[in-house]
LOROBA-661001 format. One record per residue (C-alpha): residue in three letters; x, y, z. Coordinates in steps of 0.001 Angstrom, whole numbers. Layout:
# LOROBA-661001
+-----+---------+---------+---------+
|  aa |       x |       y |       z |
+-----+---------+---------+---------+
| ALA |       X |       Y |       Z |
...
+-----+---------+---------+---------+
END
This chain:
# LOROBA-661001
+-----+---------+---------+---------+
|  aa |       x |       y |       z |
+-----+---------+---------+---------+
| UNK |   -6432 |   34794 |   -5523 |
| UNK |   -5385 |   31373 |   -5767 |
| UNK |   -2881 |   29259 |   -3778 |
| UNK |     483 |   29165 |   -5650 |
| UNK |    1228 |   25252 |   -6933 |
| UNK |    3529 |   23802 |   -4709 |
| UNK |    6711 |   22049 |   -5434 |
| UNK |    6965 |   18292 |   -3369 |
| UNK |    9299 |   16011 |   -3282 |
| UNK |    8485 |   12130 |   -2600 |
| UNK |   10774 |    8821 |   -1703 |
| UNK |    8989 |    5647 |   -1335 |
| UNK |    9879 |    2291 |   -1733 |
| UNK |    9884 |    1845 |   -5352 |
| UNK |    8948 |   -2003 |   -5159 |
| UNK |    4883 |   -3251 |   -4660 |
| UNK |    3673 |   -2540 |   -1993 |
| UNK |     894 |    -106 |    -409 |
| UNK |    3731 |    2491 |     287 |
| UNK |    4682 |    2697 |   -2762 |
| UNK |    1266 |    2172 |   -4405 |
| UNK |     127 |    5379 |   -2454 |
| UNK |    3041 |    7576 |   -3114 |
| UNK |    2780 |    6682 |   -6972 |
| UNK |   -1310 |    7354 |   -6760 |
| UNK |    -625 |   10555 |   -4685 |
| UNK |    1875 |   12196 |   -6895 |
| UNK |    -588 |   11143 |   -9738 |
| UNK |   -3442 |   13196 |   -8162 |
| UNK |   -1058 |   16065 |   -7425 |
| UNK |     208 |   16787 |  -10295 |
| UNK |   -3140 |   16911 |  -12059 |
| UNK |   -4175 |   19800 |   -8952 |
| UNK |   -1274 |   21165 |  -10959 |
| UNK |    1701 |   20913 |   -8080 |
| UNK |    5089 |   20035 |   -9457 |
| UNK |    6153 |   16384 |   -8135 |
| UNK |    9604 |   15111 |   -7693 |
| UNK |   10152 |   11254 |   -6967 |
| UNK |   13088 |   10445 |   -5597 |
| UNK |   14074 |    6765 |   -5308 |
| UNK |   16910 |    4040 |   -6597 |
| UNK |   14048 |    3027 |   -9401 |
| UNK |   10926 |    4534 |  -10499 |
| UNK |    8229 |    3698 |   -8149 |
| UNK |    5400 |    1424 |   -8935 |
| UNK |    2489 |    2663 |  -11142 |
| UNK |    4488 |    6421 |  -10889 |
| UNK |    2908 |    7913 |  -14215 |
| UNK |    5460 |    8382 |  -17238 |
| UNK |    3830 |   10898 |  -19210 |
| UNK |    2736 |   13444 |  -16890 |
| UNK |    4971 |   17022 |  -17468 |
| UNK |    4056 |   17964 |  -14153 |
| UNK |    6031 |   14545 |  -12585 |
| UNK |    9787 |   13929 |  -12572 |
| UNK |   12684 |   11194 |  -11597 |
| UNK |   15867 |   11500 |  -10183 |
| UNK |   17421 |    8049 |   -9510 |
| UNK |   19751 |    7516 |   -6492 |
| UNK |   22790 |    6250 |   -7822 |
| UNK |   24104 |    4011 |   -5093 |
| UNK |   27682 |    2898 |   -5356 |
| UNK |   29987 |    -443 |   -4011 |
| UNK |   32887 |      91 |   -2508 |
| UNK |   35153 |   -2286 |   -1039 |
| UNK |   35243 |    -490 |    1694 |
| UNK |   32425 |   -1536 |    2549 |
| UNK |   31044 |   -4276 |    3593 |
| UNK |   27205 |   -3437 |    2720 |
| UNK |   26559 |    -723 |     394 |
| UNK |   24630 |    2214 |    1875 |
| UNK |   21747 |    3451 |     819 |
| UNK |   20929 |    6615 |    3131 |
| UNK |   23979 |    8528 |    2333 |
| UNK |   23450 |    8667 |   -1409 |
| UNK |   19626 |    9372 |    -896 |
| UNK |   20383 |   12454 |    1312 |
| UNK |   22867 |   13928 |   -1054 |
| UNK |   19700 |   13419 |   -3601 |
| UNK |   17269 |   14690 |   -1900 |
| UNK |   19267 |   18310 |    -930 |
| UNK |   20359 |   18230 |   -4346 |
| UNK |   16889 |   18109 |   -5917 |
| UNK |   15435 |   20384 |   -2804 |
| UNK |   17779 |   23318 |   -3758 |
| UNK |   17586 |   22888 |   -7771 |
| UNK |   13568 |   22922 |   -7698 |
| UNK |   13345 |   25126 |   -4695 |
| UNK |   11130 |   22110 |   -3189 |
| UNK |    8202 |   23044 |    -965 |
| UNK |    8114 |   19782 |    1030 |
| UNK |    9903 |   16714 |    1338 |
| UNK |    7294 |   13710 |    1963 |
| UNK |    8944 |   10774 |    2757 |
| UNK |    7337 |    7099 |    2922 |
| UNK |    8902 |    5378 |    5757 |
| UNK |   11136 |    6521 |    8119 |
| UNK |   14134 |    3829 |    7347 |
| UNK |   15665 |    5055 |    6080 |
| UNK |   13912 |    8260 |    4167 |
| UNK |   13062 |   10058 |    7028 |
| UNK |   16791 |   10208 |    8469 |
| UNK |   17968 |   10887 |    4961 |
| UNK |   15765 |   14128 |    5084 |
| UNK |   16793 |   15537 |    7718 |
| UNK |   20417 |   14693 |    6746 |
| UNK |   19357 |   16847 |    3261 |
| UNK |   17508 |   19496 |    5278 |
| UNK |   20777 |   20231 |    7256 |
| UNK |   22949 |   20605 |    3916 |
| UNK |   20691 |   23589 |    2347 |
| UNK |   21120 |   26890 |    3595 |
| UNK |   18456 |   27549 |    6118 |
| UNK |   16152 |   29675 |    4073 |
| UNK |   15952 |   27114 |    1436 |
| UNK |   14899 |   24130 |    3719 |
| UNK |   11959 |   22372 |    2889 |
| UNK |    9562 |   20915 |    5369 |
| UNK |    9518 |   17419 |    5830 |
| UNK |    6751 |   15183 |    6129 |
| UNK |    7117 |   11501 |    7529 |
| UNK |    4498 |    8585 |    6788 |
| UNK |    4472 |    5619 |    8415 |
| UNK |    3563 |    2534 |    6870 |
| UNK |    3949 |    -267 |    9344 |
| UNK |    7079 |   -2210 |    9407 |
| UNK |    9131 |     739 |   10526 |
| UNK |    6637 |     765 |   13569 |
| UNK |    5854 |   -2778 |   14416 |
| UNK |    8922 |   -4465 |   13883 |
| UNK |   11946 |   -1757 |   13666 |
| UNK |   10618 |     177 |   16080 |
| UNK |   11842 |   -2403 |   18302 |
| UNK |   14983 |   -3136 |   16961 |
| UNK |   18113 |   -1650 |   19154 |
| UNK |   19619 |    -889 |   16094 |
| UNK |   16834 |    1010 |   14495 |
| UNK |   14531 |    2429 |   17407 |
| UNK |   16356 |    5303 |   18694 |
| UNK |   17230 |    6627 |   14891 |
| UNK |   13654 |    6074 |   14122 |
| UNK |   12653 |    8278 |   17140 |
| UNK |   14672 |   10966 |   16346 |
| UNK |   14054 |   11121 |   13015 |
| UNK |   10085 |   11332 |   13536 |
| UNK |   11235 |   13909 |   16852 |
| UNK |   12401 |   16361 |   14093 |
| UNK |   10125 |   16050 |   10887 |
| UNK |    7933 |   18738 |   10162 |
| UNK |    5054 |   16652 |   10562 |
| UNK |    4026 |   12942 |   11104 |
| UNK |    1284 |   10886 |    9379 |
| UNK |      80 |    7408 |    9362 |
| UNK |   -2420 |    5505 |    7485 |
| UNK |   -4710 |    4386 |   10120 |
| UNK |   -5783 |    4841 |   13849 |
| UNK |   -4486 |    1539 |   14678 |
| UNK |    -901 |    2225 |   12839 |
| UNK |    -784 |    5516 |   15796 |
| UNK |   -1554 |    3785 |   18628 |
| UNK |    1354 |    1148 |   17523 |
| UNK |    3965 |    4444 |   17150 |
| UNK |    2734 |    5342 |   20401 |
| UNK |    3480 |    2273 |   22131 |
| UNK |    6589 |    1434 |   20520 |
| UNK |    8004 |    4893 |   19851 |
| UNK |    7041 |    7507 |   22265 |
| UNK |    7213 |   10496 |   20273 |
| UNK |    6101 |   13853 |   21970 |
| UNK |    4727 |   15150 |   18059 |
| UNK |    1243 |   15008 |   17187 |
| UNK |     838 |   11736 |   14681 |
| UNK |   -2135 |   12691 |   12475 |
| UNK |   -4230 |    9846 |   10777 |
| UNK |   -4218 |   10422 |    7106 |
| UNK |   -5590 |    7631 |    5576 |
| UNK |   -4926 |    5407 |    2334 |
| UNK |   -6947 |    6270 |    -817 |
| UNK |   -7555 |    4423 |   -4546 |
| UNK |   -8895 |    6202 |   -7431 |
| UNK |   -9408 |    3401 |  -10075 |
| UNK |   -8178 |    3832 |  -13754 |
| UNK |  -10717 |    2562 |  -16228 |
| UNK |   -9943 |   -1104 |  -17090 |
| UNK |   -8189 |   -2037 |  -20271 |
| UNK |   -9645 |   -5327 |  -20881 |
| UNK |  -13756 |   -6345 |  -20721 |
| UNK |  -14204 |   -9099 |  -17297 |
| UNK |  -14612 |  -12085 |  -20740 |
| UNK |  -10821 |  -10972 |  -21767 |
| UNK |   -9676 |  -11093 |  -18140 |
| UNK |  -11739 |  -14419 |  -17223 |
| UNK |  -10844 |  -15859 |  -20692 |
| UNK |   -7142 |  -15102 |  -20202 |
| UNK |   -7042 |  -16909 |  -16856 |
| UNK |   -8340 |  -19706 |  -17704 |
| UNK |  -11678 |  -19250 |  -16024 |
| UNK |  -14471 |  -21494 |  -16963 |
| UNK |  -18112 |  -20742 |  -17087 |
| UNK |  -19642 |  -20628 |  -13612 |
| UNK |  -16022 |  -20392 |  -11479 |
| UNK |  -15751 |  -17927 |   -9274 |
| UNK |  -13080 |  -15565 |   -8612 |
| UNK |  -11126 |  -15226 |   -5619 |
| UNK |   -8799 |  -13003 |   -5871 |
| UNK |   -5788 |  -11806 |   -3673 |
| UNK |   -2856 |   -9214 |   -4400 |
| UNK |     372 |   -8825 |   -2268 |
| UNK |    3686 |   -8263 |   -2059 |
| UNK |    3746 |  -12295 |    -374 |
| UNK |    5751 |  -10776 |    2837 |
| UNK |    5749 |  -12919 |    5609 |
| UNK |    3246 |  -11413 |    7554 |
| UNK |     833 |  -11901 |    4494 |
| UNK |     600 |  -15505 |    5556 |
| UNK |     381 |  -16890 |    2426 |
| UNK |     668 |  -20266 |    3545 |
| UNK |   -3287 |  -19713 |    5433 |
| UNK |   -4302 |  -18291 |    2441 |
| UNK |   -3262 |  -21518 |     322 |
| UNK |   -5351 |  -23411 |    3460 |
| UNK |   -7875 |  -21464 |    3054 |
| UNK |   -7972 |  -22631 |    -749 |
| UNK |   -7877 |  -26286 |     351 |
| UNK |  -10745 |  -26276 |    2654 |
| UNK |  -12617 |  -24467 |     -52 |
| UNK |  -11342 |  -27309 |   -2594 |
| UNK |  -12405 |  -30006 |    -632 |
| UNK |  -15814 |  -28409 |     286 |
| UNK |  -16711 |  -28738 |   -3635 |
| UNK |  -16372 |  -25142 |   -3799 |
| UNK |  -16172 |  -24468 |   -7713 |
| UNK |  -13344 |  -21420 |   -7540 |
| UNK |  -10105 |  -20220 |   -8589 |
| UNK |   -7671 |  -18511 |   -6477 |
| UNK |   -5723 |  -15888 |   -8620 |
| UNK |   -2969 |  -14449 |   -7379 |
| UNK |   -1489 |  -10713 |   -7783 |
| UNK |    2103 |  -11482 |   -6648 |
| UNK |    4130 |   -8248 |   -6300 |
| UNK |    7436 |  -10916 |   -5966 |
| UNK |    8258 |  -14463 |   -6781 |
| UNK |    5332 |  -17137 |   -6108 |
| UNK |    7813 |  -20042 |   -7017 |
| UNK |    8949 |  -20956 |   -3156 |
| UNK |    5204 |  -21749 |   -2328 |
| UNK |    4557 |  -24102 |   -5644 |
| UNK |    5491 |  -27074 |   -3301 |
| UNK |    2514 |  -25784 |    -360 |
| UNK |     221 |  -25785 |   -4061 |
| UNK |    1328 |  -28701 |   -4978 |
| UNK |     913 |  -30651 |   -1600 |
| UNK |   -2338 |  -29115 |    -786 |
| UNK |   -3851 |  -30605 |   -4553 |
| UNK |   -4249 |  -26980 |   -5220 |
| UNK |   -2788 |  -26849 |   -8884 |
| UNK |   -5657 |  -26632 |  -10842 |
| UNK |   -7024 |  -23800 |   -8630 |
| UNK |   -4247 |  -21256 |   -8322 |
| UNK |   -3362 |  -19392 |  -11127 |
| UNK |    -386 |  -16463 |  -10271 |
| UNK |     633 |  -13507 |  -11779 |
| UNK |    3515 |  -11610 |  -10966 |
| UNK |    4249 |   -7661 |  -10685 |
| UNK |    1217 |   -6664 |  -12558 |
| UNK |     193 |   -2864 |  -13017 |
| UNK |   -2942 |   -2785 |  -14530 |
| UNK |   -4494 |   -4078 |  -11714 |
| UNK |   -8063 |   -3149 |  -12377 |
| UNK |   -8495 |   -5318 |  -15192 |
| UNK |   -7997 |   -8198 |  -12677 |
| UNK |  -10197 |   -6170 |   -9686 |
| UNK |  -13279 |   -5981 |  -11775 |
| UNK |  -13237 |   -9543 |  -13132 |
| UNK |  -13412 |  -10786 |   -9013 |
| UNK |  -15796 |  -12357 |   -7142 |
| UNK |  -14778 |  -11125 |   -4117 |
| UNK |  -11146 |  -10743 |   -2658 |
| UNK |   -9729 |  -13134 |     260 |
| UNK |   -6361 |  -12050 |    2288 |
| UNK |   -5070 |  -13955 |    5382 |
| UNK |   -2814 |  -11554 |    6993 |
| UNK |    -968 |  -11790 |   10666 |
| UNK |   -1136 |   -7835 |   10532 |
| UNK |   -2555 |   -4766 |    8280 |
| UNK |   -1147 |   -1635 |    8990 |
| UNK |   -4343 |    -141 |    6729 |
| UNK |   -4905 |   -3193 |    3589 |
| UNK |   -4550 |   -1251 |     302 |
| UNK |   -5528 |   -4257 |   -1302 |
| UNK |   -8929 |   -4265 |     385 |
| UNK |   -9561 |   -1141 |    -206 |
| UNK |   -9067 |   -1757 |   -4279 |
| UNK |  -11325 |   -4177 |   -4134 |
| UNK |  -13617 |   -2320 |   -2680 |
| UNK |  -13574 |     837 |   -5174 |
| UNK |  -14560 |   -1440 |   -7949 |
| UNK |  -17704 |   -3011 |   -6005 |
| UNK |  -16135 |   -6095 |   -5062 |
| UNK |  -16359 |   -7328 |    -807 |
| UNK |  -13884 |   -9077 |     755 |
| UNK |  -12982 |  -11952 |    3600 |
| UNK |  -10406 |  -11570 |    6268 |
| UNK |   -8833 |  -11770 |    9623 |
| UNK |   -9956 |   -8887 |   11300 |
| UNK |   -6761 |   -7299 |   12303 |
| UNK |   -4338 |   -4426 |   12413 |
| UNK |   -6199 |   -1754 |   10720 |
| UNK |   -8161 |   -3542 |    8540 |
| UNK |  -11692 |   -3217 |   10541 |
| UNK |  -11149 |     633 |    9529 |
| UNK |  -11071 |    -290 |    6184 |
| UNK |  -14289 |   -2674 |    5550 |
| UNK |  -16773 |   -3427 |    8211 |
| UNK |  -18032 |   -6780 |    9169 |
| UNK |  -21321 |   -7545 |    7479 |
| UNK |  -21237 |   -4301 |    5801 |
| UNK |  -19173 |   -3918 |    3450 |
| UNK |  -17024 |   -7526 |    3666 |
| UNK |  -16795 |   -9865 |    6077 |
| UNK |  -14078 |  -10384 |    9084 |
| UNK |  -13306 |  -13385 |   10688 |
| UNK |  -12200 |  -12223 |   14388 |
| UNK |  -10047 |  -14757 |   15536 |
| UNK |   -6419 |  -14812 |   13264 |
| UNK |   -5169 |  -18308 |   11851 |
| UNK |   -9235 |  -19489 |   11854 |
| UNK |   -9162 |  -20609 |    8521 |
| UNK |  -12325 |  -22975 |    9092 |
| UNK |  -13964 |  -19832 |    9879 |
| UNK |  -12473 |  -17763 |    7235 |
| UNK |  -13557 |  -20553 |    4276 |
| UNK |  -16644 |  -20422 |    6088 |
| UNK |  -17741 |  -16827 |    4952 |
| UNK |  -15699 |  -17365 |    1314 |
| UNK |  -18457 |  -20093 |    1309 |
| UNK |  -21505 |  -17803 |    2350 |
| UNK |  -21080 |  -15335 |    -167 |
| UNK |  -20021 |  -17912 |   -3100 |
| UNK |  -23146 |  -19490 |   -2726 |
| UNK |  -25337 |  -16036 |   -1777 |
| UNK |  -24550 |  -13943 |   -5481 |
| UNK |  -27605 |  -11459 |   -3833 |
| UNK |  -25579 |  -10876 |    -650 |
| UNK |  -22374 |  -10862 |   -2129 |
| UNK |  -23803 |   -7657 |   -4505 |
| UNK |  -24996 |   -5719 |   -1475 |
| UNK |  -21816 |   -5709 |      47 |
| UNK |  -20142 |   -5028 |   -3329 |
| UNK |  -22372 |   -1684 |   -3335 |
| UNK |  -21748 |    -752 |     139 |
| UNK |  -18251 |   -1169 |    -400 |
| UNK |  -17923 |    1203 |   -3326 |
| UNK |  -20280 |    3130 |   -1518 |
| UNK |  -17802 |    3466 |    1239 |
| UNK |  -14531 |    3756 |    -673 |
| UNK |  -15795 |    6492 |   -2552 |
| UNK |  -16946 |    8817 |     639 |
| UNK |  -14213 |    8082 |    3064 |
| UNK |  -11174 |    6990 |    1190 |
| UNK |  -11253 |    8744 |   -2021 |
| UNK |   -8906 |   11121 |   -3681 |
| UNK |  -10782 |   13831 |   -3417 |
| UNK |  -10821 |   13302 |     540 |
| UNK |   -7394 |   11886 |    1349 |
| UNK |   -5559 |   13891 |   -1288 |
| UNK |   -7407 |   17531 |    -229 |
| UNK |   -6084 |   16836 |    3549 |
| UNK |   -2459 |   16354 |    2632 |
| UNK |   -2621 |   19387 |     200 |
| UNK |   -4256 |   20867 |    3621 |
| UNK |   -1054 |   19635 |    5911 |
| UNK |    1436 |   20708 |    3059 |
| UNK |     358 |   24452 |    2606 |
| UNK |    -497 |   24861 |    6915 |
| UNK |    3688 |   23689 |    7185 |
| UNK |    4245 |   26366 |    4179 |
| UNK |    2884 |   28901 |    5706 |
+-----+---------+---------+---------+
END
C-alpha cells in the first residue's frame, strides 16, 4: 500500500537567494510526488510555481505600530504558521533559517493542541551560523530554537562543522545537500547571446548572486580587469538578485563598461546558464554555492576561491577549477584564462560537471532523502 501524501509547510526567505531558490525548487518537486505544499512567507518566494494545484500561499501580513519602534516580523509569522498548521492539518513545518523561522515554529507548535502539532524541521543556510551565531543578541535564541526542532539539516559538511563550533547543539545535524533540476530554456543560446549584446567569438562569463557582501563583488570586478587588460576577448554578465547601481563607479574606474552587462532579479535563469562559457564567483565564504551548482547542471565549469563548502560542490580539475588561496585574483584570472583559451578542456569539465550534478545533487537524490526525514519524524 502506498505512503499517504503528506501535508508540509515551508518559510523561506522570499528574496534571491539559494534559500529561497531551494525551498521554491523543493516545494516544486514535492508537489509533483503529489504532497500538498504550503509556503508561508511576507511575499511569494522566488521561482515558487503559480500554477501548480498541489502548491499554496498564505502571506504574513505584518503590521506598524507606533508602538513600536521596528516592526516585528516573528510574531505575525508564528500566528501564520499555527494558523495554517491547524487549518491543513500540516504534517511538517520546514523552515529555512532559523532567524527568525525556526523560533516562530516553535512559537506556532506551542499554540496547537498537542495532538495536532506538526514536526518541525530547521535548515540552515549560513548566515544564521557564521555570523548570528555569534551575535549576543541572536546566539542563545538560535540555540534553543535548533535544541527543540524536530530535526536539523544543513546544506553541506562544511555548513555542520561551522554549527558545531559556533552553536553547540547536542541534536544530530544531518547533511542534506542543495539540488537543481533545470527547466528547459525558453530562448535558443543566438536569442540569449544576441540579446546581450554578445559579439561573434566573445565569451561568456557569467556570475549570479544576490551581490551580499560576502560575494565580494568588488574581486569579481578585479578579476574582470586583469582579464581586460590581458586581451582577454569576454563579457562579464551579471545575474544580480538586487541593485548593481552602487558598484557602476568600481565598473567605471576599472574601464570595465564595455564588458559588464547586468541584469537584475531574473527567473528564467537557464536561458542565461546555457548561453555561458563558464561561470566565475569570488566569494569570502559559500555555505554550499547554488550558483555553481546551476552551472554545472547545464554542462557549464566554473572558477573560484576554494572556500566554505564550495570544494563539495565542484572539484578542482574535475569538474571546475579552484583557486586555493581567497582574494588571489591573479590566480583566479589565471584559470578564467586557461579554459578561455582551451574550448577542449573547458568541454570536459562541462561534461564532468553535469555528470556530477546529475548523480549527487539531483532531485531525485536530495528530494527522496527529505521525503525520507519527513515520513521517519511522521511516524
Amino acid at each position: 500500500m502506498p505512503a499517504r501524501p503528506l501535508r508540509i509547510g515551508l518559510t523561506c526567505y522570499p528574496s534571491v537567494g539559494g534559500s529561497g531558490i531551494l525551498a521554491s525548487e523543493l516545494g516544486e518537486e514535492l508537489a509533483q510526488r503529489g504532497h500538498e505544499v504550503h509556503f508561508i512567507s511576507y511575499e511569494r518566494p522566488f521561482r515558487m510555481p503559480a500554477d501548480d494545484p498541489r502548491v499554496f500561499f498564505h502571506p504574513v501580513i505584518v503590521n506598524s505600530y507606533d508602538l513600536f519602534k521596528y516592526p516585528d516580523y516573528t510574531l505575525p509569522l508564528s500566528v501564520k504558521m499555527a494558523e495554517v498548521s491547524r487549518d491543513h492539518d500540516l504534517d511538517v513545518l520546514h523552515v529555512h533559517y532559523a532567524v527568525p523561522h525556526a523560533t516562530a515554529a516553535l512559537l506556532a507548535r506551542d499554540m496547537l493542541p498537542v495532538d495536532r502539532r506538526p514536526k518541525i524541521v530547521t535548515t540552515l543556510h549560513g548566515t544564521d551560523t557564521t555570523l548570528l551565531a555569534r551575535d549576543p543578541g541572536y546566539g542563545p535564541a538560535i540555540r534553543h530554537a535548533l535544541e527543540y526542532s524536530d530535526a536539523i539539516t544543513t546544506v553541506s559538511e562544511f555548513m555542520r562543522r561551522e554549527t558545531l563550533a559556533h552553536l553547540p547543539v547536542t541534536r544530530p545535524i544531518e547533511v542534506i545537500h542543495n539540488f537543481f533540476e533545470p527547466r528547459p530554456p525558453a530562448r535558443s543560446i543566438a536569442d540569449v547571446r544576441h540579446e546581450l549584446g554578445l559579439r561573434d567569438g566573445e565569451a561568456m562569463l557569467l556570475h549570479l548572486s544576490n551581490l551580499r557582501a560576502l560575494k565580494r563583488i568588488d574581486l569579481l570586478l578585479e578579476t574582470a580587469a586583469r582579464l581586460h587588460r590581458a586581451g582577454e576577448n569576454f563579457r562579464l554578465v551579471i545575474l544580480a538578485g538586487g541593485n548593481f547601481a552602487r558598484f557602476a563607479d568600481d565598473v567605471q574606474r576599472l574601464d570595465l563598461a564595455d564588458r559588464v552587462v547586468v541584469r537584475e532579479n531574473v527567473t528564467n535563469i537557464e536561458d542565461y546558464l546555457q548561453a555561458a562559457d563558464l561561470g566565475l564567483f569570488t566569494s569570502e565564504t559559500e555555505s554550499f554555492c547554488l550558483s555553481i551548482l546551476e552551472l554545472m547542471s547545464l554542462g557549464r565549469p566554473s572558477v573560484a576561491f576554494a572556500v566554505g563548502g564550495i570544494p563539495e560542490v565542484t572539484a578542482h580539475n574535475e569538474t571546475g577549477l579552484l583557486a586555493q588561496a581567497f582574494g588571489d585574483t591573479a590566480a583566479l584570472a589565471a584559470h578564467v584564462q586557461t579554459l578561455l583559451r582551451d574550448p577542449t578542456r573547458r568541454a570536459v569539465l562541462g561534461v564532468a560537471a553535469q555528470s556530477r550534478a546529475r548523480e549527487q545533487f539531483s532531485a531525485n537524490v536530495i528530494v527522496t532523502r527529505y521525503e525520507a526525514l519527513y515520513r521517519q519524524l511522521v511516524a
